[in-house]
N, C-alpha and C positions, 0 to 999 in steps of 0.2 A: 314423281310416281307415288302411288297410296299404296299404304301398307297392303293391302288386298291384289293392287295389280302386280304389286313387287310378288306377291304369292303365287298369285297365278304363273306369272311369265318364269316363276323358280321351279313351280311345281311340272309344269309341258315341257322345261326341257331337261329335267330329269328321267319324264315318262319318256323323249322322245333319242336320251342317248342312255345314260345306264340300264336303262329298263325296256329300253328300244326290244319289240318284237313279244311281248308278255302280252300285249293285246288289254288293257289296263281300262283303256277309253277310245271308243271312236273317234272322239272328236279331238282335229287334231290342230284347230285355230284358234289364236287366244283371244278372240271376241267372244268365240262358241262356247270356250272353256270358261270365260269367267262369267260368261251369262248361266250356260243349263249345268253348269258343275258346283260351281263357288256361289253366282246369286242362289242361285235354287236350295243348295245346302244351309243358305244364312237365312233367307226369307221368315223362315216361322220365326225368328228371335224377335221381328219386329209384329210381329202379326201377334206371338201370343207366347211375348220373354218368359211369362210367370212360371209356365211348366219347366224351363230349363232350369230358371232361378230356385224353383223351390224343390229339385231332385238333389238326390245323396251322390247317384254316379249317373252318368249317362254310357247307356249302352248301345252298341250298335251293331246290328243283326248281319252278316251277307255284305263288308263295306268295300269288298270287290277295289278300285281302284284308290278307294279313301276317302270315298263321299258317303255322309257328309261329316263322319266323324273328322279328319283334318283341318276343316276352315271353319265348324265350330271349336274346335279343341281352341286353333287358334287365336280367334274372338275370344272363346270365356278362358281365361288363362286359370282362372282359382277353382274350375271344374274338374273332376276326373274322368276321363272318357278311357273307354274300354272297347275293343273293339271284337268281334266276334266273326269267324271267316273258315270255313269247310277247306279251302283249296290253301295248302300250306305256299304255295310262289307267290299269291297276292300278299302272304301273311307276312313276308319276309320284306317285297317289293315296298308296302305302306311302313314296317318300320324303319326300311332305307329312307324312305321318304322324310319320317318325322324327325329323322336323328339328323340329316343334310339342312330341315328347314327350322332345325333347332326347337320343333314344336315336344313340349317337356313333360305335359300331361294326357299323355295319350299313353295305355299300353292295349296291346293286340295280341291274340290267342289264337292257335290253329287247334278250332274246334268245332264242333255244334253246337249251337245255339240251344237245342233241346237237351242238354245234359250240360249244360251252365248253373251255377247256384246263384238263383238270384236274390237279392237280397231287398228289406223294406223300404222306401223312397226312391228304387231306382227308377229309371225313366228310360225306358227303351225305344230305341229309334230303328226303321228300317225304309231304307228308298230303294233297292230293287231286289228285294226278295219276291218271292212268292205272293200268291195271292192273299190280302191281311186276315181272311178268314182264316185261311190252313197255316198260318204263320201263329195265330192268336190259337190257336186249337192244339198247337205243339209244344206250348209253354206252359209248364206243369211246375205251379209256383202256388203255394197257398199266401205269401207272401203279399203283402198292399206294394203294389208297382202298377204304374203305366205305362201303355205302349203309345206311338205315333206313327204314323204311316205319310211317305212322301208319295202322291200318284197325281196320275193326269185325270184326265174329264172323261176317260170313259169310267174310273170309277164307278160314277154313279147308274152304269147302265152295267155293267158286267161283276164290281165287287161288292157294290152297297147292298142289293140285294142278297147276297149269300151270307152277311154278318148276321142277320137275322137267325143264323143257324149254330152259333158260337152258343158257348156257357152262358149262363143266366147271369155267374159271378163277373161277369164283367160290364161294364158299365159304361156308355159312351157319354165323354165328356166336351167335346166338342168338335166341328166340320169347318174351316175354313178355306176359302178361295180364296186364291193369288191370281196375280198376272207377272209374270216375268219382264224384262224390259223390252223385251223382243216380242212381247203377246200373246208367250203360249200360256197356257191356263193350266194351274196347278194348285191340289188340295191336300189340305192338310189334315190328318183324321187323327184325333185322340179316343182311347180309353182305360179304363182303371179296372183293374181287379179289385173288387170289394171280397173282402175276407165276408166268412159265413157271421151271421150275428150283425154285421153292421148292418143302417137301414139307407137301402138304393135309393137312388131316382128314378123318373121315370126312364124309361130307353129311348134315344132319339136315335132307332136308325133310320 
């Protein structure tokens, strides 16, 4: 068994007796779980390492039952992940989590995201918050950090259009497409806050 299935099959039946009834995740099979929870959360590391590799912390917005801060924490062991989360029982539920599957650089906050101090290099991650428009619009950082957005294909029909409407100071830095191993299709969206004075690119939204 690989390290990854050994996670998975540790991590579903923690959710499904300690934490049994928290409602954590739907899904409650470990094909399911290690396809659209653990691939899904690992995916951009191969698609586009560089942004994780060259951030100070990784931050993670809304990480609800511990995706995808967990199974990256896991993977980049020399990373700091931080995790950020409104609902204090998720908050408690993920660091039962990390302390049972010995994951050591993770810590977690019961708090808002918008009254966080972010700080320069970070690199903020978010896979089910809010819309990335009104998520990017609530983040009041004069700070150089980038965010990342995990979402699906309607994306491009319901959220890409309203980025067009974010601060000037922010700057899309790149749109990639996956495919999961199962087929479903999934995008990875980055952008940077450019402090005032530096000189942008052009916007690709």
């Amino acid at each position: 068994m690989s390290k990854l299935e050994k996670f998975s099959k540790d991590y579903l039946e923690i959710l499904n007796t300690d934490l049994k009834g928290l409602n954590l995740t739907r899904i409650v099979s470990l094909e399911d779980f290690q396809v659209k929870q653990v691939e899904d959360s690992l995916f951009p590391l191969e698609i586009i390492p560089e942004i994780f590799k060259n951030s100070k912390r990784v931050i993670d917005l809304g990480f609800g039952g511990g995706f995808p801060i967990l199974p990256l924490a896991l993977e980049l062991e020399d990373k700091l992940f931080i995790g950020l989360e409104a609902r204090k029982k998720k908050v408690d539920a993920v660091r039962l989590i990390a302390n049972r599957l010995n994951i050591k650089n993770v810590t977690v906050y019961h708090t808002r995201y918008q009254d966080f101090h972010y700080e320069s290099g970070d690199l903020i991650i978010s896979k089910a918050m809010d819309k990335a428009h009104s998520v990017i619009n609530q983040i009041k950082t004069k700070e150089d950090v980038s965010i990342c957005f995990y979402k699906g294909p309607k994306f491009f029909t319901i959220e890409q259009p309203l980025l067009k409407t974010i601060d000037k100071k922010w700057e899309n830095m790149f749109l990639k497409e996956y495919e999961l191993s199962t087929g479903d299709k999934r995008v990875f969206v980055g952008y940077k806050n450019v402090p005032r004075g530096t000189k942008k690119n052009k916007r690709k939204d």
